[in-house]
N, C-alpha and C positions, 0 to 999 in steps of 0.2 A: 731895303728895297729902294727907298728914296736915294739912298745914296749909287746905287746901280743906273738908274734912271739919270741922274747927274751925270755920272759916266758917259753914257752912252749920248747924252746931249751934248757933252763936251768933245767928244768921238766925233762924230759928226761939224760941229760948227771949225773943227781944224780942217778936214778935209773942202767944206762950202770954202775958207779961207785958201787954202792950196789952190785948190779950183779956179782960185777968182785969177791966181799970178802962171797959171799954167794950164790948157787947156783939158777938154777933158776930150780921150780918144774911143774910138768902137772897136768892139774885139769880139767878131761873129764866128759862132762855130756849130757845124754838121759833123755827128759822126755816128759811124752804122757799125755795131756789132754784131761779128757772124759767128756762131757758136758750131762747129762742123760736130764734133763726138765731145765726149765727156774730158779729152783732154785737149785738141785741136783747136784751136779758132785763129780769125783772122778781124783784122777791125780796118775801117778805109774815113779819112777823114779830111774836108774843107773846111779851111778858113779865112776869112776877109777880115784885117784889119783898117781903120782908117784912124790913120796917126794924125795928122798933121789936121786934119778935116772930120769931123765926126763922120759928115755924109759921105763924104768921097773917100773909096778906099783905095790904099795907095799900096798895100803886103798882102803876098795871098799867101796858104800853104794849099797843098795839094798831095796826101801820104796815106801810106798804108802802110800792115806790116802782117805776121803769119807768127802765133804763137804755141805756145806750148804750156799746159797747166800739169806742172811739175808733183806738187803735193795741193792740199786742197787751199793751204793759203800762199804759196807759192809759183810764182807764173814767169818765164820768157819771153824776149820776143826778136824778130831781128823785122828791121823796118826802114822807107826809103820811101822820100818826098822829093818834092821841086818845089820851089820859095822865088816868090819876084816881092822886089822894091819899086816902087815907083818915084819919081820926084817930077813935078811940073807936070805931070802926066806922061813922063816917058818912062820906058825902063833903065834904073840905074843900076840897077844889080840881082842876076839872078845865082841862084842858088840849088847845085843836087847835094842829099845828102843820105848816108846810111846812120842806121845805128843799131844798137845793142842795148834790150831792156830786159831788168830785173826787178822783181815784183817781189814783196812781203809784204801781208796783213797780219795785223795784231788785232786782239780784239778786248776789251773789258768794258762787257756789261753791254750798253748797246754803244758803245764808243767805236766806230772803228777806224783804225791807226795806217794810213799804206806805208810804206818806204819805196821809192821808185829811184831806181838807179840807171841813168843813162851813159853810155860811150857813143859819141858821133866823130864821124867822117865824113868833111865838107869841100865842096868845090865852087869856087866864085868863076863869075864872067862878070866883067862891067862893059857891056858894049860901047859905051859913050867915048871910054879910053882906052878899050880892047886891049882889057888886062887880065888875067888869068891869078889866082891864087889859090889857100885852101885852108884848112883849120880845123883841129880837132878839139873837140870839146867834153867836158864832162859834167856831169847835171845831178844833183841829187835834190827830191821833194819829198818833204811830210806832210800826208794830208790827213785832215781826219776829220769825219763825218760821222752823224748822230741822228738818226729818225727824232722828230719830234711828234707825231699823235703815233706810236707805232710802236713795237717794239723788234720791225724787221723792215728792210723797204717791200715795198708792196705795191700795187694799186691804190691809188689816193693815197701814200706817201708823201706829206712834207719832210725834208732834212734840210738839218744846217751843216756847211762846211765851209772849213777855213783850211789852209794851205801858206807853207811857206818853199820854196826854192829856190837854188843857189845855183851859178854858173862860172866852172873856171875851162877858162882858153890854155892848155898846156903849150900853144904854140906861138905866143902873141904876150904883150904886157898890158896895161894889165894882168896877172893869172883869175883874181879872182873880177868876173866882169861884168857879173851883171846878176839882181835880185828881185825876186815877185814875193810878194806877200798879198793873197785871195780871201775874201768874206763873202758868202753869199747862201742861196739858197737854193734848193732844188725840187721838181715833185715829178711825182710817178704817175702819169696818166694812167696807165694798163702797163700790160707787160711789156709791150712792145718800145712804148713812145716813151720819153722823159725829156721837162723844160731847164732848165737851169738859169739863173742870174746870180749878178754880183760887183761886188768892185774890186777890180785888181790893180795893186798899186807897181808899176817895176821901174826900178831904181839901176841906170848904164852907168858903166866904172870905166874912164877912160882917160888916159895922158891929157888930153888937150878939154878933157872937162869933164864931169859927171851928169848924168839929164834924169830927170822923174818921167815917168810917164804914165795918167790917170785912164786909167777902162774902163769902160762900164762892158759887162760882161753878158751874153746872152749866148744859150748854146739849146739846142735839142738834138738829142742821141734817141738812135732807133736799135734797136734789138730785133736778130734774126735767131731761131733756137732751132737749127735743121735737125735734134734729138726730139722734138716734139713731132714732127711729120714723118718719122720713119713707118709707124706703121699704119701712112695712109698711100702708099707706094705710089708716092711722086717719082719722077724719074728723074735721078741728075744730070746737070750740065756735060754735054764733052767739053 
């Protein structure tokens, strides 16, 4: 035990060192799941980061996507966002993008394993030098999360989860170009609501130099279950 505690003080005092030579960034995130039938859903999600300025956010995203629950741990999805940079406060670069996801969970014991496989397709503007390009991308993460007072999530669910992902550009050099590795925690208010925090560390792979970059992570996701109101005959949307 002593020796685990060691560990984990030494874990830490590397990172307060990193910290001191490299700043540390915000990485704010909103995201709402809609669950339509037992196979259907769609999920819509905002993010603010602030790179450069903890307080001032300088990257947003702005996406959603429309899935498909293929087999009970297997899921699809096809999805499309808009992404701005900022620099000095202006926009230097916006960004539309589609993509294509694929989902597998593993499970052993209360461990549970995702694989999340992404294909994107990007299109840039820089208005400052009103330049057009584009870029295709491909993303794979393994996460894995563990209830800790629990033996399922649930309401009043603590879990820990860590994450690693990888980023190659098929159409650009670098190929392999950029890396996240996530530690944090998360709890389940009720069914509905859930907090998340963490630290995520991503490491840019680039010709003219490589960057770190430190997160402090905060995220709350909301859950919609439109199978739970069916038979109280709401009326849907046109």
């Amino acid at each position: 035990m002593s020796q685990r505690i060691l560990l984990v003080i030494a874990f830490f005092l590397m990172l307060n060192l990193s910290a001191q030579q490299e700043s540390i960034s915000s990485f704010n995130v909103i995201t709402i799941n809609y669950k339509h039938s037992s196979r259907i859903f769609a999920y819509a999600e905002g993010q603010l980061r602030g790179i450069k300025d903890f307080s001032y956010p300088d990257y947003y995203e702005l996406k959603g996507g429309v899935g498909y629950q293929i087999a009970q741990n297997h899921k699809g999805l096809i999805g499309i966002g808009r992404y701005g940079n900022y620099q000095n406060h202006a926009l230097e670069k916006e960004e539309f993008r589609i993509w294509l996801q694929d989902i597998v969970d593993l499970k052993s014991g209360k461990f549970k394993f995702e694989n999340r496989v992404r294909a994107e397709k990007s299109w840039f503007y820089n208005p400052l030098k009103d330049e057009h390009s584009d870029r295709i991308r491909l993303r794979y993460r393994l996460n894995v999360s563990v209830p800790l007072n629990s033996n399922k999530v649930k309401s009043g669910t603590l879990s820990a989860n860590v994450y690693e992902e990888v980023f190659f550009v098929v159409t650009d050099d670098p190929l392999f170009a950029r890396n996240r590795v996530f530690g944090g925690f998360s709890y389940q208010i009720d069914p509905a609501f859930g907090l998340s925090a963490g630290y995520m560390w991503q490491r840019e792979f680039a010709e003219t130099g490589n960057k770190n970059i430190h997160f402090l992570y905060l995220g709350l996701s909301i859950n919609i279950d439109r199978t739970k109101f069916q038979n109280k005959d709401l009326p849907d949307r046109d």
